[in-house]
N, C-alpha and C positions, 0 to 999 in steps of 0.2 A: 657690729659683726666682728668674729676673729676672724682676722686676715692671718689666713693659713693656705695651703696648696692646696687643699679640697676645698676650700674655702674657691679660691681663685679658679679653680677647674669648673665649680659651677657655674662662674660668674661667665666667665667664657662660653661656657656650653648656651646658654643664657644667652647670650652677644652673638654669638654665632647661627642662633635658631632666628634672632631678628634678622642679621645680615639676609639668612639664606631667604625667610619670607618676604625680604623686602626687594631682593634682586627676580622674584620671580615674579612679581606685580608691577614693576618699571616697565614703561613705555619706551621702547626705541625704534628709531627712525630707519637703521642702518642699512636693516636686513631688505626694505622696499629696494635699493640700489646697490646694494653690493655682496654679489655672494659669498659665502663663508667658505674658505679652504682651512682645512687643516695643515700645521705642518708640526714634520716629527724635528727640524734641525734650527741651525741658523737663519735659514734663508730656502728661500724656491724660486726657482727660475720658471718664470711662466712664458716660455717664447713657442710655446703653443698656439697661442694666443693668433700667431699669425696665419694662423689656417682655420678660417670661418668656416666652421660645420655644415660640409652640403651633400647632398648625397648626388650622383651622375649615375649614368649607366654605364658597367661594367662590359667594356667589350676590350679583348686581351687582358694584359697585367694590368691590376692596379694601378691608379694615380699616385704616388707618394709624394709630397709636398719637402722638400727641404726645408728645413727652420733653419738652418745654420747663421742664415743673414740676422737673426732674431738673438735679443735677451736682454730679457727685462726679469730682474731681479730685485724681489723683497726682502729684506731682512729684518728682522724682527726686533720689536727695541720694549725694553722690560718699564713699566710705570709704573706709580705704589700711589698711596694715599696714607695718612697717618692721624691720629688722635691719640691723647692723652689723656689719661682717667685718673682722677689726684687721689692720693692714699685714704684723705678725711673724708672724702664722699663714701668708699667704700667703707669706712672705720663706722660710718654714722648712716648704713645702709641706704643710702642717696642712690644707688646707680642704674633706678630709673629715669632719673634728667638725662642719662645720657644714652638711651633708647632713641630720641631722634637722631642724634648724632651717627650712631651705629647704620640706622638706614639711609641716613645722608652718604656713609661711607657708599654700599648699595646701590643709592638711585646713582652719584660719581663712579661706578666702577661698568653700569650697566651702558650710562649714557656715551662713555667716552669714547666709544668707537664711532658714534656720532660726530663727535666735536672734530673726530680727525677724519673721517670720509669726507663731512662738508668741507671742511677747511680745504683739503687737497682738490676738491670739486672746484673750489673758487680760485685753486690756482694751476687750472687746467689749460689756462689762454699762456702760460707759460715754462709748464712740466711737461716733460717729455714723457711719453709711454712707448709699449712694447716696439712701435717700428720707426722711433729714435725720435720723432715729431713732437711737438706739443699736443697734448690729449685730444684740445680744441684748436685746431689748423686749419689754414687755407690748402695744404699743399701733403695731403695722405698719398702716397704712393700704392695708386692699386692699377699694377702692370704698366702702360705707358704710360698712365693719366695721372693727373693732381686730384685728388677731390676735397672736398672743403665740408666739415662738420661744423665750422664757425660762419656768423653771422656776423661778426666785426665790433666796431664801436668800443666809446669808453662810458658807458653809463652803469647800471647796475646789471651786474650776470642774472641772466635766466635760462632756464636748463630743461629744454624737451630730450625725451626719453622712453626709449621701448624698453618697459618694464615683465613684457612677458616670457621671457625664455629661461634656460635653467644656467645660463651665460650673465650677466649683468654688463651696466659701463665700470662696475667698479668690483676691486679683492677687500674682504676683511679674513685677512690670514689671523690663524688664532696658532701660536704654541702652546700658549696656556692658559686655560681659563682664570677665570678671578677669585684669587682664594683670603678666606676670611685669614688673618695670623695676629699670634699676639705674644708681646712681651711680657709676660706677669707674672712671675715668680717673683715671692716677697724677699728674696736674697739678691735679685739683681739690680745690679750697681745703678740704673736710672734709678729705685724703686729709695736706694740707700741714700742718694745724694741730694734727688729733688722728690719722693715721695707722688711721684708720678708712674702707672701703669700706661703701657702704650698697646694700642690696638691697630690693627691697618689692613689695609688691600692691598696685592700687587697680582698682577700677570703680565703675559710676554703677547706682543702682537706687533701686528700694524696692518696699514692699508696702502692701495695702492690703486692703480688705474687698470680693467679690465677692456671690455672692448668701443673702441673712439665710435667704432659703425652703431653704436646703440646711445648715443648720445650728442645732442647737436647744443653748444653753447653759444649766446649770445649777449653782447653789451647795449646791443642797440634797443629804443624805446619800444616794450614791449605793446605790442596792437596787433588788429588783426592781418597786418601787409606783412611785420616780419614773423609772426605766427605764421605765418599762411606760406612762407618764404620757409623756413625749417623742418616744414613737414614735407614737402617737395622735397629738400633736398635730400630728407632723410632716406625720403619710399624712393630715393633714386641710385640709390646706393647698391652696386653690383660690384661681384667678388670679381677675380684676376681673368676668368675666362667672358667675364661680361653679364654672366646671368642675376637677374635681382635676387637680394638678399631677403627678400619680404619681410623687408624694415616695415612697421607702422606704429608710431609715437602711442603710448598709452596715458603716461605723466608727465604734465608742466610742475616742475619743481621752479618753486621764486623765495625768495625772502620776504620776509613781514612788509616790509615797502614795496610789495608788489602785487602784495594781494588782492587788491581793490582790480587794479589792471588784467589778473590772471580770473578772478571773477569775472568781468565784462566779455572778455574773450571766450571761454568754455561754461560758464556757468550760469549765464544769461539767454533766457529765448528768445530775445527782442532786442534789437537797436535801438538806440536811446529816440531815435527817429521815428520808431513804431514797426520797421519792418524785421521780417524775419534773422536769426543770427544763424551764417549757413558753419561757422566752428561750434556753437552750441554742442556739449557733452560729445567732443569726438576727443577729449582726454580727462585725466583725474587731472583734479588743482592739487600740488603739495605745497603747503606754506611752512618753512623750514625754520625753526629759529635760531637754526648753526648757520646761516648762511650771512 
């Protein structure tokens, strides 16, 4: 092949039509627990967050809720991904070897909001969210009272969660999506010195913690006592004036090493004893592999 500008314009168009087919066929995890905000800047201040959506009856003015005690701020942090495409492969028309590669970049740009929701999910027993607590606390301040979304323990995290509302426990703020780019013009100085084209991914994001009331963490050995012990605490869950929140858990979210345990619990009709399983399908299993 002449390696020329049109030359390298196809080649990219080429690389770019993988990229895009392959980031639309990726599998991700994210969008089950964390809803997507848009932002147009640096950063978003979500101290919203502190007035759980209820509706009361309107008799006089308005309720207006102060947020002022509230803020909890995302900012947004840019990540890329890079490959390298060496001049002789395109000089000797090789540069479908490096088609996987391309949707490798792809399946990495689709899944990463994954790798970072879980990750921050498993250090919820120690990050703070919107009203200054850690995610997973004994001690939520809702009006006089403490209330507790943790279940304790130092064993492996596992995560009950009401996954139906249009609220999540978690943010995946997006500034920018994931865009295909590329270095390759046969005059530039990578291209002159080591004979390497470069190709990559980058966007601007991140994640963050959305509402603690939609998600109850625990350490302790998952079974059917402190299952049975999370969902209680969860459907008990009442806003500042007292009235429940009609929390009710939809997904056990576990890690690979739990799965077995999170089957026996929700996915089984029978105790191993022969009798009836009274948690039988009262949630989905998720078996996470970022966890």
């Amino acid at each position: 092949m002449i390696i020329n500008q049109a030359a390298m314009s196809g080649i990219y168009k080429t690389f770019s039509t993988v990229f895009n087919q392959a980031l639309g066929t990726v599998e991700s995890m994210v969008e089950l627990i964390a809803m997507r905000s848009p932002s147009t800047g640096r950063s978003v201040d979500y101290k919203w967050l502190g007035d759980f959506p209820m509706m009361r009856e309107w008799i006089g003015d308005r309720v207006i809720k102060d947020l002022s005690a509230f803020h909890y701020e995302i900012v947004n942090k840019p990540f890329e991904s890079t490959i390298e495409v060496d001049r002789d492969d395109i000089d000797d028309d090789q540069i479908g070897v490096y088609v996987p590669m391309i949707q490798g970049l792809a399946q990495a740009a689709k899944q990463h909001p994954d790798v970072l929701a879980f990750a921050l999910l498993k250090l919820g027993f120690s990050t703070a969210c919107y009203d200054g607590q850690y995610f997973f606390d004994t001690d939520h301040p809702v009006k006089d009272a403490s209330v507790s979304n943790s279940g304790g323990g130092s064993g492996t995290g596992w995560y009950l969660m009401d996954l139906s509302r249009p609220i999540k426990p978690m943010i995946l703020q997006i500034r920018r999506a994931p865009q295909f780019v590329a270095m390759d013009k046969p005059d530039d100085e990578n291209v002159f010195m080591r004979k390497k084209f470069r190709y990559g991914v980058d966007d601007r994001k991140n994640v963050g913690f959305g509402l603690w009331q939609l998600a109850y963490g625990s350490k302790q050995t998952l079974d059917a006592t402190s299952y049975a012990a999370a969902r209680a605490a969860m459907m008990a869950f009442t806003n500042d004036e007292g009235l429940p929140l009609g929390i009710k858990p939809t997904h056990l979210v576990v890690p690979g090493t739990l799965e077995s345990a999170g089957k026996a619990i929700i996915e089984a009709q029978f105790l191993a004893g022969g009798g009836s399983n009274v948690w039988y399908n009262t949630a989905k299993l998720v078996v996470c592999p970022w966890l």
